[in-house]
VOPAGU-2260 file (C-alpha; in pm, 1 decimal, decimal comma):
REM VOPAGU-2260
SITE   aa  ch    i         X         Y         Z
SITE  UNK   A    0   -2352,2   -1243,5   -2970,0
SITE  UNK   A    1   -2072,1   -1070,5   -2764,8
SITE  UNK   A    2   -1901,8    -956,1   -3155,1
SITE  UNK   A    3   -1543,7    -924,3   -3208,3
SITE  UNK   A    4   -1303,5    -782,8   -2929,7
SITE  UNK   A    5   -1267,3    -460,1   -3182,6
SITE  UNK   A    6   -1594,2    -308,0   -3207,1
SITE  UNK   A    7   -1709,3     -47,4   -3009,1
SITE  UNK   A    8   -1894,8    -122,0   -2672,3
SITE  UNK   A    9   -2267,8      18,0   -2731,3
SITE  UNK   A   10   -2454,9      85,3   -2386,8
SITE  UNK   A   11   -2839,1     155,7   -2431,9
SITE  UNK   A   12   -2862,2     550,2   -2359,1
SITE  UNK   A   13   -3197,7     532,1   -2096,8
SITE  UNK   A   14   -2878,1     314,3   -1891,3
SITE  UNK   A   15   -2696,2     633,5   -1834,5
SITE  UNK   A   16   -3016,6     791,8   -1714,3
SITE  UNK   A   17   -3115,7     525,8   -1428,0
SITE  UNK   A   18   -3046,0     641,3   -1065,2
SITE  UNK   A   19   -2844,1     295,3   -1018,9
SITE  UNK   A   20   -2595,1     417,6   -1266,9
SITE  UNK   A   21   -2612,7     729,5   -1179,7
SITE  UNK   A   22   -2479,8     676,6    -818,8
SITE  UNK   A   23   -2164,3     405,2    -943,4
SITE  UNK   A   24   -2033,8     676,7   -1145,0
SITE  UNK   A   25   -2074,1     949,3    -887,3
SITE  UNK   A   26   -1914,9     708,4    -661,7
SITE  UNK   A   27   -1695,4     605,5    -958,8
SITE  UNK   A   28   -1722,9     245,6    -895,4
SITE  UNK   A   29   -1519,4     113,4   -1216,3
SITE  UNK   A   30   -1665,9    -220,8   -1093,5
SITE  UNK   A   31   -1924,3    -114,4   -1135,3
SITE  UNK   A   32   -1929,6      54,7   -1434,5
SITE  UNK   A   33   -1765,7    -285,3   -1614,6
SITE  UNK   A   34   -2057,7    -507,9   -1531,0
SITE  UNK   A   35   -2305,5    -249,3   -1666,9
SITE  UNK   A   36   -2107,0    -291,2   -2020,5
SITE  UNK   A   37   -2108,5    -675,2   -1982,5
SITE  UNK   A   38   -2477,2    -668,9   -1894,4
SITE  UNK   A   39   -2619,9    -422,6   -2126,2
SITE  UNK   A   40   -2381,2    -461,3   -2449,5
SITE  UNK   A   41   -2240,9    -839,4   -2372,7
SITE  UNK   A   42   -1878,5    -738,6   -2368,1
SITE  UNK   A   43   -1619,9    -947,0   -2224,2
SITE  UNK   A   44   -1287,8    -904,6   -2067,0
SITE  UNK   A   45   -1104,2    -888,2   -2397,2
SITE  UNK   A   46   -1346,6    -650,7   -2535,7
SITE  UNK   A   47   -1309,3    -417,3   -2240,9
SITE  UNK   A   48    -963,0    -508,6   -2273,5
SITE  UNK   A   49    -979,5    -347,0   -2629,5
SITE  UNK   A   50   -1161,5     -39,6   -2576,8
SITE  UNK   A   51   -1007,8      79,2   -2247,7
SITE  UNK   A   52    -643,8      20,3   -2301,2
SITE  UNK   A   53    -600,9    -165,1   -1992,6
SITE  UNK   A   54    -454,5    -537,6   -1979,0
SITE  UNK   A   55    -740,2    -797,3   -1932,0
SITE  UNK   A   56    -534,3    -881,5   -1649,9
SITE  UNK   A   57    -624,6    -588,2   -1446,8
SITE  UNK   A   58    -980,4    -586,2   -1607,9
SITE  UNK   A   59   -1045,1    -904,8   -1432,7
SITE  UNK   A   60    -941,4    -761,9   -1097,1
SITE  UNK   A   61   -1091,5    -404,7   -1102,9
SITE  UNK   A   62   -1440,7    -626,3   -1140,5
SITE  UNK   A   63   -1313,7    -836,3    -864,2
SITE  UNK   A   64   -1251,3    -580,0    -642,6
SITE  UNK   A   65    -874,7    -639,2    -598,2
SITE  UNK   A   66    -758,8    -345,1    -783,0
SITE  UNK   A   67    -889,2      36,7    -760,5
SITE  UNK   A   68    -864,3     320,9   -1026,1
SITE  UNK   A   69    -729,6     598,8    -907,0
SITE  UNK   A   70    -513,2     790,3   -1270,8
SITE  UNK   A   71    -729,7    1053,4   -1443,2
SITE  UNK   A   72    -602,5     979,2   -1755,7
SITE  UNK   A   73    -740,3     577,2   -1698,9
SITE  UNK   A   74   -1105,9     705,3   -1584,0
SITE  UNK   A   75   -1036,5     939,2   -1912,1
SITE  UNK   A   76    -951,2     584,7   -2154,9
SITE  UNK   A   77   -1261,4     410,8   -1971,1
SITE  UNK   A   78   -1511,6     696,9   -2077,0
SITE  UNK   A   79   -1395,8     669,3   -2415,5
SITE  UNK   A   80   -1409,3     330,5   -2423,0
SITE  UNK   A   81   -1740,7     294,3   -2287,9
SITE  UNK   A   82   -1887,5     571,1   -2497,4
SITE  UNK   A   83   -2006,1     749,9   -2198,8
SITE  UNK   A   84   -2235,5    1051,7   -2295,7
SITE  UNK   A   85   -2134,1    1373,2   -2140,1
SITE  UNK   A   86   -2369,8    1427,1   -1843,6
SITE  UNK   A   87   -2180,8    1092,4   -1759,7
SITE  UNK   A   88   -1875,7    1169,3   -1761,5
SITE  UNK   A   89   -1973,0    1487,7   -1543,5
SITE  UNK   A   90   -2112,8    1245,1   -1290,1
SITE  UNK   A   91   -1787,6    1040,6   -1323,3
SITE  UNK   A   92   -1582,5    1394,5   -1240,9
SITE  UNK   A   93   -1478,0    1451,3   -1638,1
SITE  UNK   A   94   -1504,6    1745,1   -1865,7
SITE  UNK   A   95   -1768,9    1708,9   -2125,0
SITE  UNK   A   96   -1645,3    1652,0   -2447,7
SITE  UNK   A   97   -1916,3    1935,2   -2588,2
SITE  UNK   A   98   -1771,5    2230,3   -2418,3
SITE  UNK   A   99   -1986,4    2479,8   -2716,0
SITE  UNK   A  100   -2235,4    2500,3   -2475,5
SITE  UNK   A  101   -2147,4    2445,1   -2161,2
SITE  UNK   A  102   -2490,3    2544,4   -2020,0
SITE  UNK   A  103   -2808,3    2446,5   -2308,0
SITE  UNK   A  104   -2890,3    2089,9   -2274,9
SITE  UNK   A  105   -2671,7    2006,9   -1970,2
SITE  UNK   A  106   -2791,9    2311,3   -1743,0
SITE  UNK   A  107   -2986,2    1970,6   -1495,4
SITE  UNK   A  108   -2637,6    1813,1   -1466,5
SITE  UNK   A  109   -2499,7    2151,4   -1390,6
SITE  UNK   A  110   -2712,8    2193,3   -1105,5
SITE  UNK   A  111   -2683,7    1872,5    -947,3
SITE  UNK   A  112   -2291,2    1916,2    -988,4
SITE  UNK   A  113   -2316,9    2235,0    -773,8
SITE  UNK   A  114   -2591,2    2065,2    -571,0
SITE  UNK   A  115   -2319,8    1766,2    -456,8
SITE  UNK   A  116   -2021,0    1990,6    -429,1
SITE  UNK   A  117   -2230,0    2204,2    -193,8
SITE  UNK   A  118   -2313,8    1887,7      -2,3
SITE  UNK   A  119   -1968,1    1738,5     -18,5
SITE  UNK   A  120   -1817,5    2069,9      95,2
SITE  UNK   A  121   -2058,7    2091,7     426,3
SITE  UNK   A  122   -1967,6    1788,2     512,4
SITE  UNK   A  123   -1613,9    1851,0     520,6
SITE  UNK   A  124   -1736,9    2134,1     736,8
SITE  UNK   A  125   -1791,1    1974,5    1020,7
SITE  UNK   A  126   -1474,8    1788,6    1057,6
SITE  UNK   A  127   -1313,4    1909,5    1367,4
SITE  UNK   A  128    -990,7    1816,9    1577,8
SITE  UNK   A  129   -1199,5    1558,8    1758,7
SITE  UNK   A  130   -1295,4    1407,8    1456,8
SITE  UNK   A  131    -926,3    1410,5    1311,0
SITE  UNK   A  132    -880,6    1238,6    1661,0
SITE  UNK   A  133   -1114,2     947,3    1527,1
SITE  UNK   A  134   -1008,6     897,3    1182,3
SITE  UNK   A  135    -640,9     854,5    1356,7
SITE  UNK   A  136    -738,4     623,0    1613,9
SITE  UNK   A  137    -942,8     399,5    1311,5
SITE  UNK   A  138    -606,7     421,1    1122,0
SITE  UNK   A  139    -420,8     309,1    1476,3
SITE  UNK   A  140    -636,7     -10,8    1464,4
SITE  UNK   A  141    -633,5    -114,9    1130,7
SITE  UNK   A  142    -273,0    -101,4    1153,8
SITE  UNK   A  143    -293,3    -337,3    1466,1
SITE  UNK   A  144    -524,6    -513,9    1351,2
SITE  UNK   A  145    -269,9    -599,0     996,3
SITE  UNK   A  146      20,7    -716,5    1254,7
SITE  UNK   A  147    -217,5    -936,9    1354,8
SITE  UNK   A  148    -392,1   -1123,6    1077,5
SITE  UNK   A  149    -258,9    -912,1     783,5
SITE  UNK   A  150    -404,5    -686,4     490,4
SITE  UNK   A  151    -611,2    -916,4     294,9
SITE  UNK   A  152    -850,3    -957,3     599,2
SITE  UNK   A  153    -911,3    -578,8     628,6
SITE  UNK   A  154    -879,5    -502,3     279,8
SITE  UNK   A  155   -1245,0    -371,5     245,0
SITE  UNK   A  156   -1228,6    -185,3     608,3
SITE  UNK   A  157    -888,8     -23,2     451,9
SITE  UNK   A  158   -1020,0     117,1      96,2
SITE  UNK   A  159   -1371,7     217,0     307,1
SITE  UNK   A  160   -1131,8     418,7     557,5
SITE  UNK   A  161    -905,0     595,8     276,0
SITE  UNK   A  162   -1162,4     668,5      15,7
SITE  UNK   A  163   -1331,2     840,3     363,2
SITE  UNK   A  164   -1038,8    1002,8     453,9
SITE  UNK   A  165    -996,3    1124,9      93,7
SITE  UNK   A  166   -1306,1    1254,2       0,2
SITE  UNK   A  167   -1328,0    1473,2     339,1
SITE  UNK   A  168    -952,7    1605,1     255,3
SITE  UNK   A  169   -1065,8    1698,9     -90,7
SITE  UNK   A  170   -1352,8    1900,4      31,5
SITE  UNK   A  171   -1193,9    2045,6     344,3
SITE  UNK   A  172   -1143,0    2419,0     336,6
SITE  UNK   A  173   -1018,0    2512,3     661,6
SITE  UNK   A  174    -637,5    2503,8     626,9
SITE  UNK   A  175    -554,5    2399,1     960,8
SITE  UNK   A  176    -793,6    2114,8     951,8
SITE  UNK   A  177    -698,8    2021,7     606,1
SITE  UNK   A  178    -321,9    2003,4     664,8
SITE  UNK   A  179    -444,0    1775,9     984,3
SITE  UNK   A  180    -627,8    1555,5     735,5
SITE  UNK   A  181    -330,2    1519,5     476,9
SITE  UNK   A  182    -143,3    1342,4     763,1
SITE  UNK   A  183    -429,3    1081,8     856,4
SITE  UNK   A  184    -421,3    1014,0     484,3
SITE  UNK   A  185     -17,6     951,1     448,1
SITE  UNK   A  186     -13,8     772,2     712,9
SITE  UNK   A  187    -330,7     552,8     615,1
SITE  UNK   A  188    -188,8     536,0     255,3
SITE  UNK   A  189     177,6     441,1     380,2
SITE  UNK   A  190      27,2     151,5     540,0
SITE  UNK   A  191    -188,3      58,8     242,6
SITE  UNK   A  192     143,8      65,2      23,6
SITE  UNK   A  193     285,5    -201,4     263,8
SITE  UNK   A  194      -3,0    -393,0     286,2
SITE  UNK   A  195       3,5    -433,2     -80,3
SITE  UNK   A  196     390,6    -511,5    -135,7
SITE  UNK   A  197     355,6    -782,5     139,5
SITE  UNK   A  198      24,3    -953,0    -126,0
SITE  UNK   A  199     301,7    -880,3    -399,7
SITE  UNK   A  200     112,7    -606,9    -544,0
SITE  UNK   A  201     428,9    -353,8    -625,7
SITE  UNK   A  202     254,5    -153,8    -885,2
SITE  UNK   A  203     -43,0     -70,0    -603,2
SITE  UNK   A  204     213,3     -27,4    -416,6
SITE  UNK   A  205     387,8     235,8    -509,0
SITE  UNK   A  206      66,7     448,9    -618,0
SITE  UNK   A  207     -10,7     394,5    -234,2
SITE  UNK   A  208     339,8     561,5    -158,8
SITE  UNK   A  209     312,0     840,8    -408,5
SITE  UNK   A  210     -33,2     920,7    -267,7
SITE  UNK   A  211     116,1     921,2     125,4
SITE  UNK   A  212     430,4    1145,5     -14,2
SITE  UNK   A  213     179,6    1370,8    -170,5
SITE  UNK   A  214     -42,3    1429,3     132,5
SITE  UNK   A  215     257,0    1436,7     346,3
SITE  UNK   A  216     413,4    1745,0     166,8
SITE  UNK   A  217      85,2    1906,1     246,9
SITE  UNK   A  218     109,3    1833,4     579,7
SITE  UNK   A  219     488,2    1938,5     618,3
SITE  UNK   A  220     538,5    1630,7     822,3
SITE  UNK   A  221     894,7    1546,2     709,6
SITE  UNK   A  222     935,9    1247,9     939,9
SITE  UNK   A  223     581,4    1094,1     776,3
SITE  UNK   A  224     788,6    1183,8     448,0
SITE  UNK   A  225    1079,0     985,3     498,8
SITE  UNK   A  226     923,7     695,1     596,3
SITE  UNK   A  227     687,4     666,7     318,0
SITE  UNK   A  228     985,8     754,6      51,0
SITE  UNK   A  229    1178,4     469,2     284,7
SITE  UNK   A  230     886,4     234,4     250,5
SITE  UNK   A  231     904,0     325,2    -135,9
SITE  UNK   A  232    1261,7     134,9    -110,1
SITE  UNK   A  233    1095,1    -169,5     -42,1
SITE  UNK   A  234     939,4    -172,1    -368,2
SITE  UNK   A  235    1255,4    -130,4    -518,8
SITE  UNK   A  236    1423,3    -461,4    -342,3
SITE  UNK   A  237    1150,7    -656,1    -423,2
SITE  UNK   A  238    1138,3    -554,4    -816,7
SITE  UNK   A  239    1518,9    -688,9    -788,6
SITE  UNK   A  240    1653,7    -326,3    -821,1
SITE  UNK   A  241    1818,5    -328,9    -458,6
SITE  UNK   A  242    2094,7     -77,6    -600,0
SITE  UNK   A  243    1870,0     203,5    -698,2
SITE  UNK   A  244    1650,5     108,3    -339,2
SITE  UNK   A  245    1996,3     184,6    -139,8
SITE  UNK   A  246    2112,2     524,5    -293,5
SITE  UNK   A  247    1711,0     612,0    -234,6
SITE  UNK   A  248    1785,0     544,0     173,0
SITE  UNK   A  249    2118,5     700,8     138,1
SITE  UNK   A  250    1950,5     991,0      -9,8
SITE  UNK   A  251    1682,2    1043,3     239,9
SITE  UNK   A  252    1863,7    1021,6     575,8
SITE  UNK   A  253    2163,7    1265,6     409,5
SITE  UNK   A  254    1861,8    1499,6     320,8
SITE  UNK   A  255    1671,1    1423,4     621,6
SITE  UNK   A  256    1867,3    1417,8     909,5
SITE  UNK   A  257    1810,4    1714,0    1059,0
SITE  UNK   A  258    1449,4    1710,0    1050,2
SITE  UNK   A  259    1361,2    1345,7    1130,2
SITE  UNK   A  260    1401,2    1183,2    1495,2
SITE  UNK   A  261    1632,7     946,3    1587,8
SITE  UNK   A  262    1404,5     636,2    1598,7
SITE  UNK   A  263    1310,1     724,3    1203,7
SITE  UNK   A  264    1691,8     760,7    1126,8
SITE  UNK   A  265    1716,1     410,5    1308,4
SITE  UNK   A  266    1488,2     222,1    1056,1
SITE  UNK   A  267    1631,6     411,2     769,5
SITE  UNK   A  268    1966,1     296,0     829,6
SITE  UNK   A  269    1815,0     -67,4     890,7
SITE  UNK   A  270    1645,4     -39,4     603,1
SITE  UNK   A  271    1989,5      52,1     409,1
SITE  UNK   A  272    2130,0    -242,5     544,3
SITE  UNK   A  273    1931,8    -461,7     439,1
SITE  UNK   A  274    1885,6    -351,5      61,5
SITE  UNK   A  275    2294,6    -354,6      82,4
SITE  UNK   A  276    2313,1    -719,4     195,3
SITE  UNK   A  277    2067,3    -810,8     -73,2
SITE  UNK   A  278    2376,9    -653,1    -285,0
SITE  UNK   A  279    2635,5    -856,0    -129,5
SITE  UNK   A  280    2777,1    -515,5     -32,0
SITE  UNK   A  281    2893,1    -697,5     374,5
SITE  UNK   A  282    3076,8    -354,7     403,9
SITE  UNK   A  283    2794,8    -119,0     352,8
SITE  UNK   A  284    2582,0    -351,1     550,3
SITE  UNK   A  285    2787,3    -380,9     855,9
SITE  UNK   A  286    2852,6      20,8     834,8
SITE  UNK   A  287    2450,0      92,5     816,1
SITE  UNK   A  288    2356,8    -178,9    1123,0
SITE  UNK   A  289    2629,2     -39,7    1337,5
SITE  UNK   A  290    2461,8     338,1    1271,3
SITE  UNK   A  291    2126,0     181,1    1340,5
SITE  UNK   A  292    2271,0      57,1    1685,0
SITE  UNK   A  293    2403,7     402,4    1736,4
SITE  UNK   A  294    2149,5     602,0    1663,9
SITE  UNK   A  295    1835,4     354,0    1835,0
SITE  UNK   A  296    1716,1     548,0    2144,0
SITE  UNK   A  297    1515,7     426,2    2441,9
SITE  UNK   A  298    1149,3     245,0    2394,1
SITE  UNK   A  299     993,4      95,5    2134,9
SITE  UNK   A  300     757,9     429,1    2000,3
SITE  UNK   A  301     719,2     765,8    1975,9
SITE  UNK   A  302     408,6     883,7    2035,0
SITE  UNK   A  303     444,7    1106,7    1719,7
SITE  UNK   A  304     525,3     837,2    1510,2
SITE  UNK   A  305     286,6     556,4    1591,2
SITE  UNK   A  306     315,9     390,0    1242,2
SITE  UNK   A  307     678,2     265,8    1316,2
SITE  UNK   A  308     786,3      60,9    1637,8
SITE  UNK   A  309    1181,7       1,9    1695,4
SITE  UNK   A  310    1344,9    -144,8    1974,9
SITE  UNK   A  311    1650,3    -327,2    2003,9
SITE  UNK   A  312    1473,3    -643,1    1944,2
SITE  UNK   A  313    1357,1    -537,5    1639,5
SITE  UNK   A  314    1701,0    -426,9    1552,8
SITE  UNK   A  315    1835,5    -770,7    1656,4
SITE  UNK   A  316    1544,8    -908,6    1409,3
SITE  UNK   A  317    1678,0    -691,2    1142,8
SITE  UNK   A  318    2060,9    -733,9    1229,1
SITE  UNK   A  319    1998,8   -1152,3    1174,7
SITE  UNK   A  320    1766,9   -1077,7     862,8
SITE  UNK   A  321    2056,8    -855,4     677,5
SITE  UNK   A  322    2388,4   -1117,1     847,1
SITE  UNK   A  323    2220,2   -1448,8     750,9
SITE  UNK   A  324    2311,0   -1377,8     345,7
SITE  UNK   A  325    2667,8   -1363,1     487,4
SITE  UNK   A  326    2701,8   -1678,4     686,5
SITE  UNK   A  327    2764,2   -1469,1     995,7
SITE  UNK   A  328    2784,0   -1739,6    1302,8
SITE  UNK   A  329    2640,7   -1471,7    1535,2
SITE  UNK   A  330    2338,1   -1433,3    1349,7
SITE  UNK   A  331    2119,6   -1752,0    1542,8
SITE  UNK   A  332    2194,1   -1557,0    1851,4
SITE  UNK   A  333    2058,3   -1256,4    1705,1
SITE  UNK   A  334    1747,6   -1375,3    1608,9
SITE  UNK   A  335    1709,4   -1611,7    1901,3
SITE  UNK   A  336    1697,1   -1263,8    2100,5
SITE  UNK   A  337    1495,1   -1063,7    1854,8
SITE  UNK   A  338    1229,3   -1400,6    1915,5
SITE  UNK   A  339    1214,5   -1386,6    2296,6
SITE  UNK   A  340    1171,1   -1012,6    2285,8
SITE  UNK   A  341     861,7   -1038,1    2075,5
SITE  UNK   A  342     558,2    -980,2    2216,9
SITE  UNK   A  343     311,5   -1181,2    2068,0
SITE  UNK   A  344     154,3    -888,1    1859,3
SITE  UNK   A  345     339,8    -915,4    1505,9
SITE  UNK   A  346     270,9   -1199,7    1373,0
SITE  UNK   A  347     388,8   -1081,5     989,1
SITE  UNK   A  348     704,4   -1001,1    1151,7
SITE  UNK   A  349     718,7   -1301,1    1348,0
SITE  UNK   A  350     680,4   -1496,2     996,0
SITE  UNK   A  351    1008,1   -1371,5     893,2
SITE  UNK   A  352    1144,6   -1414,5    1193,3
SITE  UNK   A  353    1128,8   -1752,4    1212,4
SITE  UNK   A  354    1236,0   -1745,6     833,1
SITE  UNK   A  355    1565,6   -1599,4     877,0
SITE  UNK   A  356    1606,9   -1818,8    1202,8
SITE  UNK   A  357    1531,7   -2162,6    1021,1
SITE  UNK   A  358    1786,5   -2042,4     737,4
SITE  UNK   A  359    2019,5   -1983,5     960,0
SITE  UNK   A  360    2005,2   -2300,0    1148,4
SITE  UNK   A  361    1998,4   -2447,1     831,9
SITE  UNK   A  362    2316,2   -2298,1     714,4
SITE  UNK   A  363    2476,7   -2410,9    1039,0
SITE  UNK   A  364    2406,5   -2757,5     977,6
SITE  UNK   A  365    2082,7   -2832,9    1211,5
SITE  UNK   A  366    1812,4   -2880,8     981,9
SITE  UNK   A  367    1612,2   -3031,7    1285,0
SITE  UNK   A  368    1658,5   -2717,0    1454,6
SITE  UNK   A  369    1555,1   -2528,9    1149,3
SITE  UNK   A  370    1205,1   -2768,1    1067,6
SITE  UNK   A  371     942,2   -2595,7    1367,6
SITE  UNK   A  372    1067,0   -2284,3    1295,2
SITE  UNK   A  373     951,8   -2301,4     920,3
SITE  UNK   A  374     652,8   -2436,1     980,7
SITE  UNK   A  375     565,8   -2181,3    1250,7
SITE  UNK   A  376     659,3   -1922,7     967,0
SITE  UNK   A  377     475,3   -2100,2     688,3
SITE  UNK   A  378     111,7   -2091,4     920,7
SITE  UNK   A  379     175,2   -1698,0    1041,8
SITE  UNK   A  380     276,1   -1631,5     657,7
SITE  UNK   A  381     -37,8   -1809,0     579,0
SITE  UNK   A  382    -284,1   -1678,0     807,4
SITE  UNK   A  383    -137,8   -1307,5     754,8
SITE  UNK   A  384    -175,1   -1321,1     352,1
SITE  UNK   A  385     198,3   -1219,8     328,7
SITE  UNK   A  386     260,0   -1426,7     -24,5
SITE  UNK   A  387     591,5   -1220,6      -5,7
SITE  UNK   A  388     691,3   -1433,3     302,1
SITE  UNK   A  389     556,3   -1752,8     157,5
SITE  UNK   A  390     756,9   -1759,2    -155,2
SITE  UNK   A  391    1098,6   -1822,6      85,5
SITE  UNK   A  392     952,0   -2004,0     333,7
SITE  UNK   A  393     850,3   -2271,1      48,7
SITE  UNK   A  394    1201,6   -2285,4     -45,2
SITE  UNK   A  395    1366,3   -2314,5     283,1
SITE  UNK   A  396    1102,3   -2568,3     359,5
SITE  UNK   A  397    1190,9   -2799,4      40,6
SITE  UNK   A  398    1566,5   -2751,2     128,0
SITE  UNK   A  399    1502,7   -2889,3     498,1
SITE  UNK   A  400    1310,2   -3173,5     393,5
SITE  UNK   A  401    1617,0   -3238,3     153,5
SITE  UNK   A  402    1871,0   -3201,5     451,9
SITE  UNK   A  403    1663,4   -3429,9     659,5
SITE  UNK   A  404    1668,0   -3748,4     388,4
């Protein structure tokens, strides 16, 4: 008998002592931690549902692995909920809820607290520049490696990476080395926040981005800082809040400016342009891409900024993606350019791409023109995971099939 959804899950006690349990809460594997309750007091979803606070929903993917607890205050409602005894919640990284005694019976879980902290601290220890160097470079190719085939294939390599980078950072004492750290991690978290908006996970999202602004301050890297908060914007335009998402770019490159370099003030005017022809705003839109010419230097990178490449073929991408809403007849040229300019390598961006150059074929009348270019998007869309991409592609792909009856 599972019993109703309101009673209280009842885990056997000698489960809290077993050395399998033991290590999914030091490692606090919620995951894990759910299918202990379902095995050992029969609850389901709904019941764990009940007790924890948190929408069966998101129940369903924490066990699947698609979702991660990160909030104190949810690891907090899951302890309750799961009746976890207080050497467990130690082991999970809670306060006991006996504090009376704070040595007596708990004076074993005391030591092996010092015991890992000790251990998690020397490790940290030997961390050096050259290992910064590596943890950089592993962030460098998962980021290639999303262009490629997207962030659902290297999901697992992504949360292994970050909960690495993480639990080093935490533990790091050495300032220098520490501040060095913060940066791998905004920069890894920035990309996990995209990554997650582009699987239509906005909520994941912006944790991601709240993370990377977080470790960024530590670093004092205001360029890494403006991106993220740009990247934040994002979110924004695709909760349908594009108003709020442009005085948030607006914000940062008037506050910014000084600090940031030119190819970052580049994308952030892009970026403003496009959340302002989501508006309708032309004006704003036309005023923001014609700054984003302006400011674009030579290349494609900076070396200091490997997380963002710009050229003007990127520019021209972005120019068609914002002009299209507005019927501009310059706009197939545009993209046509941004197109040949690609190199092969961005195959997410190449997705929309295509998008924005079938609509705009399509709104000039050429729905033949328009057909191979949505398919090609609907196959990159598909094989990169982006269900943000697919959503329009489906309907410019019904709306060409019309044309073409």
């Amino acid at each position: 008998m599972h019993g109703s959804a309101f009673d209280p899950i009842k885990i056997p006690a000698q489960v809290w002592d077993r050395e399998q349990t033991r290590e999914i809460l030091k490692q606090r594997d919620i995951a894990g931690l759910f299918n202990l309750a379902v095995k050992y007091s029969g609850a389901t979803q709904v019941r764990l549902s009940t007790a924890t606070g948190i929408p069966q929903g998101r129940i369903s993917e924490i066990i699947r692995g698609r979702r991660q607890v990160t909030d104190l205050e949810v690891f907090e409602r899951i302890a309750t909920g799961l009746g976890l005894p207080d050497h467990a919640r130690m082991l999970l990284g809670l306060a006991p809820l006996d504090t009376a005694s704070p040595t007596g019976d708990h004076e074993g879980e005391h030591r092996e607290q010092i015991e890992e902290l000790t251990a998690r601290l020397e490790a940290s220890a030997v961390i050096d520049p050259t290992m910064v160097m590596i943890l950089t470079m592993e962030t460098n190719n998962l980021r290639l490696m999303d262009r490629r085939v997207g962030g659902v294939a290297i999901a697992d390599k992504m949360r292994a990476h970050i909960a690495h980078i993480e639990r080093v950072h935490r533990h790091a004492v050495r300032p220098g080395i520490r501040a060095q750290l913060a940066h791998v991690l905004a920069e890894t978290a920035s990309l996990a926040g995209w990554q997650a908006i582009n699987t239509g996970a906005l909520a994941d999202a912006w944790q991601h981005y709240e993370h990377a602004k977080a470790a960024a301050r530590e670093a004092d890297a205001p360029a890494i800082s403006a991106y993220v908060s740009g990247e934040q914007a994002y979110v924004l335009m695709d909760l349908g809040r594009p108003a709020e998402a442009t005085e948030l770019l607006q914000h940062i490159h008037a506050t910014c400016r000084d600090r940031i370099p030119a190819r970052l003030r580049t994308w952030l005017a892009a970026a403003e342009a496009e959340a302002a022809a989501i508006l309708g705003d032309e004006a704003t839109c036309r005023t923001a891409l014609e700054q984003a010419a302006a400011l674009l230097p030579d290349g494609a990178a900076d070396a200091d900024m490997p997380y963002l490449s710009l050229d003007r073929h990127h520019l021209a991408r972005w120019r068609g993606n914002c002009l299209v809403r507005f019927g501009d007849p310059g706009t197939v040229e545009d993209l046509r350019s941004a197109l040949a300019g690609m190199d092969g390598t961005y195959n997410r961006a190449e997705a929309a791409l295509r998008c924005d150059l079938g609509h705009a074929l399509l709104a000039g009348g050429d729905p033949e023109a328009a057909q191979p270019h949505i398919q090609r998007a609907q196959h990159l869309a598909t094989m990169t995971g982006s269900r943000r991409q697919r959503k329009r592609i489906e309907e410019l792909s019904r709306a060409v099939t019309r044309a073409l009856c």
